[in-house]
C-alpha positions as CSV (number, residue, x, y, z in Angstrom):
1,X,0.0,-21.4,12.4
2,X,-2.9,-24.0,12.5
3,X,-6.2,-23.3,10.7
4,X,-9.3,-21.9,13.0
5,X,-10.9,-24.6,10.9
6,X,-9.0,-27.4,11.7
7,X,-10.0,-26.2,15.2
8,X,-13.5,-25.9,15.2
9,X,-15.2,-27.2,12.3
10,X,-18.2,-26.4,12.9
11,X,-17.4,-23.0,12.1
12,X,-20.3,-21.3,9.3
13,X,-19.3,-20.9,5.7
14,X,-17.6,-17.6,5.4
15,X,-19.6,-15.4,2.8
16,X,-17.2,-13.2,1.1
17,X,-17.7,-10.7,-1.6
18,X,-14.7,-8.6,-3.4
19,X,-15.5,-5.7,-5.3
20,X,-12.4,-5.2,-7.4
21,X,-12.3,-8.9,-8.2
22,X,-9.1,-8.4,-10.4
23,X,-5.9,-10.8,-10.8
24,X,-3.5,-8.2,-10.9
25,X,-2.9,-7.7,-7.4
26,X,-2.0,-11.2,-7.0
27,X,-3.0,-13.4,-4.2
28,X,-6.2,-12.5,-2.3
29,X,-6.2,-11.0,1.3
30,X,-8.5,-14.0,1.7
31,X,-6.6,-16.6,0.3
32,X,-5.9,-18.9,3.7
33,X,-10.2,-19.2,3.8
34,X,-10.1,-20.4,0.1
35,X,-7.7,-23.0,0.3
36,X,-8.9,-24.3,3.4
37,X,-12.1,-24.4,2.2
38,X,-15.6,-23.1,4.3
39,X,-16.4,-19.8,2.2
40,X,-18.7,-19.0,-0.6
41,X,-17.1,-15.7,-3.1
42,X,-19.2,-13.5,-5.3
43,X,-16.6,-11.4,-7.2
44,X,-17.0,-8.0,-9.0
45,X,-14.7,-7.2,-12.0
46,X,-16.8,-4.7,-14.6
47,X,-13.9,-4.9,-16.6
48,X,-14.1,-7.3,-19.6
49,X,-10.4,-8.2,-19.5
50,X,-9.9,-9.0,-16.2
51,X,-13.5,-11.0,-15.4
52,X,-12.0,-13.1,-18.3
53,X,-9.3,-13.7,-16.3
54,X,-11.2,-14.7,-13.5
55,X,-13.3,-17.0,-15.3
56,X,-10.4,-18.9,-16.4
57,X,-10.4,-21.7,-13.8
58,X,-13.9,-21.9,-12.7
59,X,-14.7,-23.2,-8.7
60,X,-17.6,-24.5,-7.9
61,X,-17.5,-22.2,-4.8
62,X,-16.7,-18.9,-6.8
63,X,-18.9,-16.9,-8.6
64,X,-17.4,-13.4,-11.0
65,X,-19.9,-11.0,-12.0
66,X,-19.5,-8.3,-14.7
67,X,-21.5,-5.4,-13.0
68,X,-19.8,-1.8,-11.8
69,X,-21.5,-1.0,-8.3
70,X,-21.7,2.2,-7.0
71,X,-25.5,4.1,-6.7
72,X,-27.3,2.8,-9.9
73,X,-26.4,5.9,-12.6
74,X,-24.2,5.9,-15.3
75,X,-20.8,6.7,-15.7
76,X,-17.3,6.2,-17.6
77,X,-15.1,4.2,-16.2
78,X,-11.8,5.4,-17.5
79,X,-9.4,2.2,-18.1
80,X,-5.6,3.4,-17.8
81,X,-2.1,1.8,-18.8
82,X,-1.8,0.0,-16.0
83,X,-5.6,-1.7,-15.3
84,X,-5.1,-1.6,-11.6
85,X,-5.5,2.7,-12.2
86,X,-8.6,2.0,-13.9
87,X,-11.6,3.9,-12.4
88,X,-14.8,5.9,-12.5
89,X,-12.7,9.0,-11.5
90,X,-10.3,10.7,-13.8
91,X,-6.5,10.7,-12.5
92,X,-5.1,13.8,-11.2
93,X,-1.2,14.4,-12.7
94,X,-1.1,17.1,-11.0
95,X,-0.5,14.9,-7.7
96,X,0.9,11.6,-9.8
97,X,3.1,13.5,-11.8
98,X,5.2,14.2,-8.1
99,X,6.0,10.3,-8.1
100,X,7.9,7.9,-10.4
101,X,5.8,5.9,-13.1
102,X,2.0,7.2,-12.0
103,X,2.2,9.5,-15.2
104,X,2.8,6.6,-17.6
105,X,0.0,4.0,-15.5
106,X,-2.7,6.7,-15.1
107,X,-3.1,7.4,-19.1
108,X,-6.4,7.1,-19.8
109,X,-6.4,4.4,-23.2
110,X,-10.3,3.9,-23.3
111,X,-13.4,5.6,-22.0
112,X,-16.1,2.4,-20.9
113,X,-19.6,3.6,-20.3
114,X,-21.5,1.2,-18.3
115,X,-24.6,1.3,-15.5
116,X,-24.0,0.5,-12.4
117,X,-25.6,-1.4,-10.0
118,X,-26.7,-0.8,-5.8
119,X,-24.7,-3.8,-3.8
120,X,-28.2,-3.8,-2.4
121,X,-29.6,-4.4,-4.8
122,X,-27.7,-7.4,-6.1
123,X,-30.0,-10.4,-5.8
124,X,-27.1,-12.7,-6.3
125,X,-25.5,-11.3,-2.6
126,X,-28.3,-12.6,0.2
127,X,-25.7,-12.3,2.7
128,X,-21.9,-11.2,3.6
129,X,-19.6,-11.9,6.3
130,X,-16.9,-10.5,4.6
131,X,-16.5,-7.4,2.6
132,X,-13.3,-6.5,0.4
133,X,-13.6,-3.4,-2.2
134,X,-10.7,-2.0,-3.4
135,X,-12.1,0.2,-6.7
136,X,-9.9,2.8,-7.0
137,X,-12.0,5.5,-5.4
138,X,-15.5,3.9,-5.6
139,X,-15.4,2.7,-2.2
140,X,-17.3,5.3,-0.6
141,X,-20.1,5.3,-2.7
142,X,-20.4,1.7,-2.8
143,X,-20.7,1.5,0.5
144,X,-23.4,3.9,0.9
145,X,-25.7,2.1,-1.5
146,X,-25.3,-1.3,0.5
147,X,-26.5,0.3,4.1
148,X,-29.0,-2.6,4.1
149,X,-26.0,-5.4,3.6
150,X,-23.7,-3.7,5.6
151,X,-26.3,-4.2,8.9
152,X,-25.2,-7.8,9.0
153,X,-21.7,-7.9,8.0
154,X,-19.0,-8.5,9.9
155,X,-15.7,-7.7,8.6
156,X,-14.7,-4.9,5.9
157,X,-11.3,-4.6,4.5
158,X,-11.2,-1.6,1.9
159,X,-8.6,0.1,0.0
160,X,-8.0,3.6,1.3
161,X,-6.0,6.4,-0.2
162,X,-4.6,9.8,1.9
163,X,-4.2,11.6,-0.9
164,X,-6.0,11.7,-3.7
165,X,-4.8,9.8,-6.9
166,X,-8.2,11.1,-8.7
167,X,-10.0,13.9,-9.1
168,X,-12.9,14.7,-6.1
169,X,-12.0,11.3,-4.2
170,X,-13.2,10.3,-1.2
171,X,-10.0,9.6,1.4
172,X,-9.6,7.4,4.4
173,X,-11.6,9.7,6.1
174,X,-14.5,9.9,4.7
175,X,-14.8,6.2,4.7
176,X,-13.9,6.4,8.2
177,X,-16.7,8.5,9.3
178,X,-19.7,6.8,7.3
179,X,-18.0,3.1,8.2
180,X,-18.2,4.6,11.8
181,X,-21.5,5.8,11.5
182,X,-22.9,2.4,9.5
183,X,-21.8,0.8,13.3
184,X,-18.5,0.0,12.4
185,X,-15.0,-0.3,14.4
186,X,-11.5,0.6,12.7
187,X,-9.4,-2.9,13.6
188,X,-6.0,-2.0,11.6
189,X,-4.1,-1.2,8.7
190,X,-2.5,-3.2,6.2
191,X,1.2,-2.2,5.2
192,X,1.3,1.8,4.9
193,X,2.4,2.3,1.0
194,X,4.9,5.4,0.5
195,X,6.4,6.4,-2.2
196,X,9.7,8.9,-3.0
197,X,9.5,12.3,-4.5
198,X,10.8,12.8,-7.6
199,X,13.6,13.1,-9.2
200,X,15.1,11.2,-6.0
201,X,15.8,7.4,-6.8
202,X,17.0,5.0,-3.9
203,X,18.0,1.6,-4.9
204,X,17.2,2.3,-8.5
205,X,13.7,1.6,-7.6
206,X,10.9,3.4,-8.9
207,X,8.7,1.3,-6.2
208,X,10.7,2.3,-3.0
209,X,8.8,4.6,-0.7
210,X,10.5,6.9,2.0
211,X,8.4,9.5,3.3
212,X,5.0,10.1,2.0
213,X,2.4,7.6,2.8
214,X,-0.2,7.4,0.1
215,X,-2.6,4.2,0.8
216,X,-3.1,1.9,3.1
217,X,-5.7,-1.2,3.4
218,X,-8.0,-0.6,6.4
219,X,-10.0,-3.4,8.6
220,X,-13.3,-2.2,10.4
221,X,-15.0,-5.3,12.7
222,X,-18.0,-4.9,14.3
223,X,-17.4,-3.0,17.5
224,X,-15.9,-5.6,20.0
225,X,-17.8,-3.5,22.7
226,X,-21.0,-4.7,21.4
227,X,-20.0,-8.5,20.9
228,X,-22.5,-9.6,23.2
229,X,-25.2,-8.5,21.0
230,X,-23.9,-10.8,17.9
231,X,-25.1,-14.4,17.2
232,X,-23.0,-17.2,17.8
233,X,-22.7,-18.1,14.1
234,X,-21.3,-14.4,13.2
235,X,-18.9,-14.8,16.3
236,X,-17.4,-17.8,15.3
237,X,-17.3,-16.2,12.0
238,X,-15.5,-12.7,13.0
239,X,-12.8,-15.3,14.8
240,X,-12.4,-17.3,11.8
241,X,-11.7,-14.1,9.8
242,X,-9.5,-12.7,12.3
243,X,-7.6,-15.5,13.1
244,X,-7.0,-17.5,9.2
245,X,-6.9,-13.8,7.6
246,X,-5.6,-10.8,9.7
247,X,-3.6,-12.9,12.5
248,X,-5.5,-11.1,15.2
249,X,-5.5,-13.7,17.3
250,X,-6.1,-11.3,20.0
251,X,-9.9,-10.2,19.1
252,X,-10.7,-14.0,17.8
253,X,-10.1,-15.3,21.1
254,X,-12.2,-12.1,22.3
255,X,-15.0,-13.1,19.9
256,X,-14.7,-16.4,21.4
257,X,-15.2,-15.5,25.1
258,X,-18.9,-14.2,24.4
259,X,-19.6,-17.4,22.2
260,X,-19.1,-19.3,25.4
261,X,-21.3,-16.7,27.4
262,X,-23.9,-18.0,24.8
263,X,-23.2,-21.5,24.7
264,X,-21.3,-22.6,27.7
265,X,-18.5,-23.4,25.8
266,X,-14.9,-23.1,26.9
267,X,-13.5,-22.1,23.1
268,X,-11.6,-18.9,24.2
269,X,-9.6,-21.3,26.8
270,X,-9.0,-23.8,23.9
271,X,-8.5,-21.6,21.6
272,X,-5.8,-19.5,24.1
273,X,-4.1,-23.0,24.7
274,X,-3.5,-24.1,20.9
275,X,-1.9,-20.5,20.7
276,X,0.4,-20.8,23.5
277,X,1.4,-24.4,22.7
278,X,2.5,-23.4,19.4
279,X,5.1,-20.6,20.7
């Protein structure tokens, strides 16, 4: 698939921040934006291991702060076996201890008090086009200590859970309802995540879901209803995003239309073209 880049140029440096900055989940949802270049990250990662990973091989276009967000108090954050289980919320066995391997991951090895910070409050963030948290139940309340930020950005992609792995955590629907409220529209999810029952093995693998969804990624865009009330700049930027990152090639080319309405352009009938030529 060609770049939106490579397509129009003149697209606006896509601002991302990713709260949950950490390696361990491998290549970023944004990665197609970063090797194409055209972006600007800020990265959160309050834990001291994994920043250091970060930091590792610097880029001039990335920057990896130490801070925890959430509303500004003080809490624990509780680092586990596995560091992608670390959080601010204690795990609950109760649930984990239905599914292969969350016992052993979810120990709790060290207690990390820290502050934590209001996203807006960050003077580091001025602007984003492109929000990605995945915090291991922190999402919620993140999000309602960056009401200011979230008035001009775009696209949200957070981690959401349906059941919850730790105690008193806000589920998808809670994050539904506020992102809905904030002015927000849920897009899509990302691949549903499932895992089997115990004692049942399939495959010999631990990993292999069957029946009970637990998490899924979730994509809210500003309402497509209301595109006409955007700038250009964040409609090129919404198609950039939805095209390079999500493949919804189907709401860029919407985006597109009511650039044109602004600028007398003819990019959604470009942009349609190049997609049908390619088939």
């Amino acid at each position: 698939m060609f770049s939106f880049l490579d397509l129009y140029p003149d697209t606006p440096d896509i601002h991302i921040i990713d709260v949950g900055a950490s390696p361990i989940e491998g290549t970023p949802i944004y990665q197609s934006i970063i090797e194409k270049g055209g972006f600007h990250l800020t990265g959160f990662e309050p834990n001291p291991v994994m920043i250091a990973e970060l930091e590792k091989e610097p880029h001039p276009n990335m920057t990896f702060l130490p801070y925890a967000l959430g509303d500004g108090s003080e809490v624990t954050l509780n680092i586990c076996a596995a560091p992608g289980m670390s959080s601010v919320f204690e795990p609950d066995l109760d649930l984990l201890s239905n599914f292969h391997g969350f016992e052993d991951w979810s120990r709790i090895v060290e207690k990390l008090p820290m502050s934590t910070r209001r996203l807006d409050d960050i003077e580091e963030i001025q602007s984003i086009d492109f929000l990605k948290l995945d915090v291991q139940g922190s999402e919620l309340n993140i999000l309602k200590n960056a009401k200011n930020k979230l008035k001009h950005t775009q696209v949200i992609y957070v981690e959401t859970l349906f059941v919850p792995f730790y105690k008193n955590q806000p589920l998808f629907g809670d994050i539904d309802v506020f992102l809905r409220e904030c002015g927000f529209m849920f897009h899509k999810f990302g691949p549903m995540a499932s895992r089997i029952f115990k004692p049942l093995i399939v495959n010999n693998n631990i990993y292999q879901g069957m029946s009970q969804v637990l998490w899924s990624d979730a994509v809210y865009v500003k309402p497509f209803t209301r595109f006409d009330n955007l700038m250009p700049d964040e409609l090129l930027k919404i198609a950039r995003i939805m095209h390079d990152v999500f493949g919804s090639f189907d709401l860029a080319q919407l985006a597109l239309k009511y650039y044109d309405t602004q600028k007398g352009s003819h990019r959604q009938m470009e942009y349609i073209s190049k997609l049908t030529s390619i088939q």
